[in-house]
N, C-alpha and C positions, 0 to 999 in steps of 0.2 A: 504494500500500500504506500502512498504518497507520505510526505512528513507528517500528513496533518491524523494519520492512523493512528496510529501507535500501533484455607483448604489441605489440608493436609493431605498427601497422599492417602486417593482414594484407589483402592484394588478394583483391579478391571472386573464387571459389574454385566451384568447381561442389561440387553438394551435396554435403554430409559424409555418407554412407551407413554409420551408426555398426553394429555389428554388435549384434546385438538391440533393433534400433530395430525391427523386426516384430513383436516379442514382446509390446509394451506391450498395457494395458488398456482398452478402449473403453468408455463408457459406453452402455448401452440406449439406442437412437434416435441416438446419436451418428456423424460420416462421419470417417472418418479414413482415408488412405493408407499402405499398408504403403512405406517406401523402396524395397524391390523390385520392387513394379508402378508407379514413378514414374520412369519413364523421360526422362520432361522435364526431369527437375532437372540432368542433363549437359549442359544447353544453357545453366547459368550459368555463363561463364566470365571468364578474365580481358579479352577482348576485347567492349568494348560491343558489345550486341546494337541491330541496327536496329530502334526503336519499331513495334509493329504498327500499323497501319491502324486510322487511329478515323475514324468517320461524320461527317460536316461536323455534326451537331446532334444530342442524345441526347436519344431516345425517350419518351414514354411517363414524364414524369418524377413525383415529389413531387406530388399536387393542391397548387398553392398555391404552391407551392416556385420564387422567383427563376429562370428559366431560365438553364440553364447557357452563358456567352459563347461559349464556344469550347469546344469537344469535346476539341482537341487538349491545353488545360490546364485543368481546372477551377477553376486560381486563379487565372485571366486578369484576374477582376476585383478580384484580390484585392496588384494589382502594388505597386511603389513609389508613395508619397505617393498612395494610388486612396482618397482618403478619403469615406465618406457624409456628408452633412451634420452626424448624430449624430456622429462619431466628431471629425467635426472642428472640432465646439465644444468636447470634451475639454481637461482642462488636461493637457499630456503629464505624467504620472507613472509609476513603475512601483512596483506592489502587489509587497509579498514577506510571505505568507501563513507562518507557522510553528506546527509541531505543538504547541509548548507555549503556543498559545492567541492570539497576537497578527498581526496584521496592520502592517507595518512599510513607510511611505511615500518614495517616493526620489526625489529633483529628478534625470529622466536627464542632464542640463546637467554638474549641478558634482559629480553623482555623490556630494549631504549626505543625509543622511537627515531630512527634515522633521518628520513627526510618527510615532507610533505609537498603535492602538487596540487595546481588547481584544474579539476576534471569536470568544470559545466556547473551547472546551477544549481542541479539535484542531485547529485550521485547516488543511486541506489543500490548495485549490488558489483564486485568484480568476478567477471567471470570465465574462468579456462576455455580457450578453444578446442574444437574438438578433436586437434592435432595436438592438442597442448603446447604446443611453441608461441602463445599469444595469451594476454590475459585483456579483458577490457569492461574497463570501469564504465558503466553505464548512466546517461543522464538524460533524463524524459522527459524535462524540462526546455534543455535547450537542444535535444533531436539529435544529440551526438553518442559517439562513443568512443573511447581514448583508451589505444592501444596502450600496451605494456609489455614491455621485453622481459620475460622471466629470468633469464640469463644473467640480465644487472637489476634487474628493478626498476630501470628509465619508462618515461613517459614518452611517446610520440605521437604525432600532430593529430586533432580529433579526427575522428568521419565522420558525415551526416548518415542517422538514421532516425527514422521515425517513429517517434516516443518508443523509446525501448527502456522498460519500465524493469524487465526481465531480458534477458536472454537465454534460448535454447539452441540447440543443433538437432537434423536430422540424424539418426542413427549410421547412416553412410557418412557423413560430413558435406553433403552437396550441398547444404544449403544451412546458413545461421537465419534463426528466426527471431525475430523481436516482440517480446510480448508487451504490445502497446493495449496499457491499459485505459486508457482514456479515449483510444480508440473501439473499444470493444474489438478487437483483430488481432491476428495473428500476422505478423508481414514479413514474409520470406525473402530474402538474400543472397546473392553470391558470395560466400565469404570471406572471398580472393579480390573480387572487384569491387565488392559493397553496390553489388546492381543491384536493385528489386526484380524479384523473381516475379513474383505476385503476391495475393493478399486473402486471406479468409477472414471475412466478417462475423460474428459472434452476435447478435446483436443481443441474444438473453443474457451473456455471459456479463455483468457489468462488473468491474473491478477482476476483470482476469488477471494472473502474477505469476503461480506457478504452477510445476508439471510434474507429470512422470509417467515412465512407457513402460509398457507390458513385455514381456521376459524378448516375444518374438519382435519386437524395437516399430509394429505396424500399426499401434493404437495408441495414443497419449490423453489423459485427463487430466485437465487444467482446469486448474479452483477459480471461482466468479464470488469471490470477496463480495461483491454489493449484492450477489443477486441470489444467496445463500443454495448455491448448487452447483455444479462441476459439469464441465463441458466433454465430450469424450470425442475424439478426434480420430480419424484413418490419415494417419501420415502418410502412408503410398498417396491415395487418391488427393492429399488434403483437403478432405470437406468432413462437418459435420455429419455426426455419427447420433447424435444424442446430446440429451442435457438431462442431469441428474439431479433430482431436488433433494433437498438432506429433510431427512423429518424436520426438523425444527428450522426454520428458512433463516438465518440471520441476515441482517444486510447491511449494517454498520463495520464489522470486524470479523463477517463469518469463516466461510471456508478459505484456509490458506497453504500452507505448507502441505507437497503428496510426497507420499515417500510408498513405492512398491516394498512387500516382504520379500525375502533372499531366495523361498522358491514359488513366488508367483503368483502364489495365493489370496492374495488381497493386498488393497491400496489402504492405506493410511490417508486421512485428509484432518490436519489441523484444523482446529474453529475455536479463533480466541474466543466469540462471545458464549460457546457450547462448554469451553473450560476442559476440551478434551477433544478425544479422534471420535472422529465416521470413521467408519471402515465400509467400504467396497469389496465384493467380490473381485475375485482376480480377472474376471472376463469385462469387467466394468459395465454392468448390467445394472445393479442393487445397490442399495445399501442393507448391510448385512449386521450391522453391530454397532455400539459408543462405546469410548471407550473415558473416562474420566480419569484426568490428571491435573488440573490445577485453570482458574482464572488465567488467560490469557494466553492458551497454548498457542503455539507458532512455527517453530522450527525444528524440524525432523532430519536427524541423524544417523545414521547403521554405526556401529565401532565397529573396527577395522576385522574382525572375524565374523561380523553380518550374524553374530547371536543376539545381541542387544540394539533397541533402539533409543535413542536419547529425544527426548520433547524438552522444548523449550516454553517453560510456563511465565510468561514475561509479565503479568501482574502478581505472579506468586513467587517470584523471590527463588523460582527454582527450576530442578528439571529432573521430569520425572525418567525412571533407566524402567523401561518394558522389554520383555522376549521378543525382539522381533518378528516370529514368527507367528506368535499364539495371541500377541498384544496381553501379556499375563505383566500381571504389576512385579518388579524385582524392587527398587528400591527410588528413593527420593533424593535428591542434591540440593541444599541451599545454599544460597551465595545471601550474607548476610545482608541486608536492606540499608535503605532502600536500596533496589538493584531492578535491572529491566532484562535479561537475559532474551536477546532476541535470535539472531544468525548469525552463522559462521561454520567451522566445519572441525573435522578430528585430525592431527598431523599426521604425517605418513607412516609413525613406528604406533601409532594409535595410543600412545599415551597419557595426551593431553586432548582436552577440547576446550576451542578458542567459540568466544562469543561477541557477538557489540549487545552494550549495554545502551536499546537505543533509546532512553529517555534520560539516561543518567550521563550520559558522552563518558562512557570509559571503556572498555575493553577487560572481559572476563577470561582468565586461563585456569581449567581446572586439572586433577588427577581424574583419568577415568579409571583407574584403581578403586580408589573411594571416594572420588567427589569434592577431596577437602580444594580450597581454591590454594593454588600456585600463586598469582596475582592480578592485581587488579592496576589498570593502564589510563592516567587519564586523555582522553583524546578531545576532538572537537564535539561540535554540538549535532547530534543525530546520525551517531555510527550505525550502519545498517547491514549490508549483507558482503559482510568481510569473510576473505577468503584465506586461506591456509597454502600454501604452494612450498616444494610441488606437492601433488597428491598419487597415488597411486593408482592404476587402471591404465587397459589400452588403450582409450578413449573417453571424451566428456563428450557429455549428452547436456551441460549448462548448469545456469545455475549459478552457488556460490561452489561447486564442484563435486556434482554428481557422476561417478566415474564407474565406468563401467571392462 
């Protein structure tokens, strides 16, 4: 979301069957599930569920698209220290992008802050290319995006792109997408020339931001923040597939952060104002589940062996640690207050996880051991979706560095 966006751990809980969650409005063409005809959603409980049966190798994938290692995780190749060549000529930094225009560089060592640039008006997220040899700070404000050489950390000259609120890539690389949220669209790129390819119009989707693809890399779901339901996408053909309403429709702060499980099974969709996940079907059909974790979930993590997931609870002061797989509750992390724990991602040896603190301007490092905080960094005013480099994987799929 733009600047102007922004409980104790509760054990994962079978669905919350709110009473006028049937009533809500659908959009034309849109699929949505009444709570009453969703009978599966009593199957989430506080007892992890046994992982379903995934195929020794997934189908029918991406033309182009990296074959997937292992079916059973999709980010098998995306483990500790699993560096590409690109990533591992990186000089290790970590980028903390902020809305009032600057880009702010961090030695992760001594935890000093190096240098700072000015990247456009809004900065909102940096994000690895999907060759990894490029990072780029995004700013939707002023329709640019300002490359970044991983190698030194230097800035070079913007490009024009149109509101890129977000950035993603095709699972081939043919093409960087910009997720203009004020566009309602999606608008495709060369990401060699920076031409426009073309453009898909969302129009239910209002406050679109962020994604994530299905194991086989030909369908993506991307959260509609204002319009409390998720979009679901055929990358081959890119058109509209569906629009997904979440039982409870938020439209201030709802659906944000997707994070897919490691084998396939279900999408994850953060909703700060729900204070926990939707959960999706893996086929991106339903919603299947809630999962509750704290006032103002937001940002969705895997640790670097894709057992656990990290949420980022950004009005609670913490982040809850779930089974990736089952969404079963493990444990809670508090960063002492006031704190805002919004985005960021896990370092390559998956030791730490780095955060922007986006309402407090500082920067959160914690142990994923146990959570206690390493340190805390003060930075500018409205850190957002800082990035950790390099990261690990054959490929980025966008993001602050969703690596596959």
């Amino acid at each position: 979301m733009r600047s102007t966006r922004g409980v104790t751990a509760a054990v994962v809980s079978g669905m919350l069957l709110l009473s006028g969650c049937g009533s809500f409005t659908k959009s034309a063409g849109s699929t949505s599930s009444s709570p009453g005809s969703m009978s599966s959603m009593g199957s989430m409980s506080t007892s992890p569920a046994a992982s379903p049966s995934v195929a020794p190798v997934v189908a029918d994938q991406f033309p182009g698209m990296p074959p997937v290692t292992d079916a059973n995780n999709v980010y098998a190749a995306a483990g500790a220290n699993m560096l590409s060549p690109a990533a591992a000529a990186a000089k290790p930094l970590v980028y903390v992008p902020h809305n009032s225009g600057s880009v702010w560089v961090i030695d992760p060592k001594t935890f000093k802050v190096l240098r700072t640039f000015p990247a456009g008006l809004e900065v909102q997220h940096v994000v690895p290319s999907w060759d990894m040899k490029t990072l780029y700070a995004t700013d939707d404000i002023g329709n640019t995006i300002t490359p970044i050489d991983p190698l030194t950390g230097m800035n070079k000259p913007r490009i024009p792109v149109d509101d890129p609120y977000n950035m993603y890539f095709t699972p081939d690389g043919s093409a960087a997408i910009s997720v203009a949220e004020n566009r309602r669209s999606l608008v495709f790129y060369d990401p060699h020339t920076w031409k426009e390819q073309g453009r898909l119009h969302i129009p239910e989707c209002a406050g679109i931001d962020h994604a994530d693809y299905t194991p086989d890399g030909r369908t993506a779901v991307f959260s509609c923040e204002f319009a409390g339901r998720v979009a679901v996408v055929d990358m081959v053909h890119r058109k509209l597939l569906r629009t997904i309403d979440m039982p409870v429709m938020h439209m201030m702060m709802g659906p944000q952060d997707v994070k897919l499980a490691p084998d396939g099974s279900r999408f994850y969709i953060a909703d700060s104002q729900q204070g926990g996940l939707w959960v999706l079907d893996g086929a991106a059909t339903k919603v299947i589940g809630n999962i509750q974790t704290g006032p103002g979930a937001h940002g969705l993590y895997p640790s670097r062996d894709a057992s656990k997931l990290y949420v980022t609870n950004r009005k609670d002061n913490s982040i809850s640690v779930l089974n990736s797989r089952t969404g079963a509750f493990i444990t809670k992390w508090h960063i002492p207050g006031p704190s805002s724990p919004d985005m960021g991602g896990v370092t390559a040896d998956g030791s730490q996880l780095w955060l922007s603190g986006r309402y407090n301007d500082e920067v959160y490092v914690l142990s994923t051991t146990d959570g206690h905080l390493l340190a805390r960094i003060k930075v500018a005013k409205g850190p957002h979706g800082l990035c950790v480099w390099p990261q690990p994987g054959r490929y980025s799929l966008g993001h602050t560095g969703v690596t596959r």
